[in-house]
C-alpha positions as CSV (number, residue, x, y, z in Angstrom):
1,X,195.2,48.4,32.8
2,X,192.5,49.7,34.8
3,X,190.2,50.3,31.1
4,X,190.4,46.8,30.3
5,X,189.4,45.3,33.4
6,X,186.1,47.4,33.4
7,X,185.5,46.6,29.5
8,X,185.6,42.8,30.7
9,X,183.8,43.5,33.8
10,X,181.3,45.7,32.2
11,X,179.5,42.2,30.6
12,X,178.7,41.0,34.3
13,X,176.4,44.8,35.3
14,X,173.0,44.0,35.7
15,X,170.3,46.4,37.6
16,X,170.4,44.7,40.8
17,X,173.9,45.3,41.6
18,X,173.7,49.5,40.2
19,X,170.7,49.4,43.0
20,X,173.2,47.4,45.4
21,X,175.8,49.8,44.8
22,X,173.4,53.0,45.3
23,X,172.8,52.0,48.5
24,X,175.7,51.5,49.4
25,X,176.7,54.8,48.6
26,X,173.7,56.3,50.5
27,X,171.6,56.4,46.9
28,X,167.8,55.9,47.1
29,X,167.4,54.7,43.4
30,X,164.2,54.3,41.5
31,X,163.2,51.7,38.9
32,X,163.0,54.3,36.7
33,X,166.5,55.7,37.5
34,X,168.0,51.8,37.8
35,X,166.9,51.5,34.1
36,X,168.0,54.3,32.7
37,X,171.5,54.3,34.4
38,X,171.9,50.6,33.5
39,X,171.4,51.1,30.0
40,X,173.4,54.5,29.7
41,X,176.4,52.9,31.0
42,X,175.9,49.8,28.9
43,X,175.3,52.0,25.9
44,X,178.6,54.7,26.5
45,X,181.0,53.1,29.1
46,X,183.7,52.6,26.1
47,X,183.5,55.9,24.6
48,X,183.9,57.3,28.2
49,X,186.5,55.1,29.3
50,X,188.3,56.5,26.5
51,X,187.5,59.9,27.3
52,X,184.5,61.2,25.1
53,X,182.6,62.5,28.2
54,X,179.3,63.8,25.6
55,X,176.9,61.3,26.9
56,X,176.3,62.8,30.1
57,X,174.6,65.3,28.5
58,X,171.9,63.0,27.3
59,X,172.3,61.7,31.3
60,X,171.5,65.2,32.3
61,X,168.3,65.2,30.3
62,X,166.7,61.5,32.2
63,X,167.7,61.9,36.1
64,X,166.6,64.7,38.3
65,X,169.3,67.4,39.2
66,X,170.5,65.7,42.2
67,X,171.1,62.6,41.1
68,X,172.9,63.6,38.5
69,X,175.7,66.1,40.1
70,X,176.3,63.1,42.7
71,X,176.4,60.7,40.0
72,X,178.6,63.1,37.8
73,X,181.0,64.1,41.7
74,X,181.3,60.0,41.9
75,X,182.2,59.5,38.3
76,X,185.0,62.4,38.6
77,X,186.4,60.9,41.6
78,X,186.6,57.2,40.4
79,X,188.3,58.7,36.9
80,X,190.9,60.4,39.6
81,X,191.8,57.1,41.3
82,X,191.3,54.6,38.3
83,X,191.7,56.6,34.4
C-alpha cells in the first residue's frame, strides 16, 4: 500500500520541498546536492521501491561521504517502517 502512495506522490517532489525536508532533518543542503538528489530520486525511486537498491552506487559517486551515509541511515530507516 505504502509503494503506491509514494509512486502517486512522487509526481508532486520538487527541490524546494527536498531542501525543506533537509532541514528539517538537521541537513544543510547545497544547490548542487538539492539537484542531484532531486533528479536521482525522480530518475530510480520505482526501481528502489521495488527493491533494486543499485542506484545508490551512482549516489555514492555525486554527494560527499557524509551526506551520503546519513542519506543512505535515513533511507534504511524509512524502508523499516514503510517497505
Amino acid at each position: 500500500m505504502y509503494k503506491e502512495l509514494i509512486k502517486n506522490w512522487i509526481p508532486n517532489l520538487t527541490p524546494t520541498l527536498i531542501k525543506e525536508y533537509g532541514e528539517k532533518l538537521g541537513y544543510h543542503l547545497t544547490n548542487s546536492e538539492i539537484t542531484i538528489l532531486y533528479q536521482f530520486i525522480m530518475k530510480n525511486y520505482s526501481e528502489i521501491l521495488d527493491g533494486n537498491e543499485k542506484s545508490f552506487k551512482e549516489l555514492k559517486k555525486q554527494i560527499n561521504p557524509t551526506l551520503y551515509q546519513q542519506l543512505l541511515l535515513l533511507y534504511n530507516e524509512q524502508k523499516q517502517k514503510y517497505l
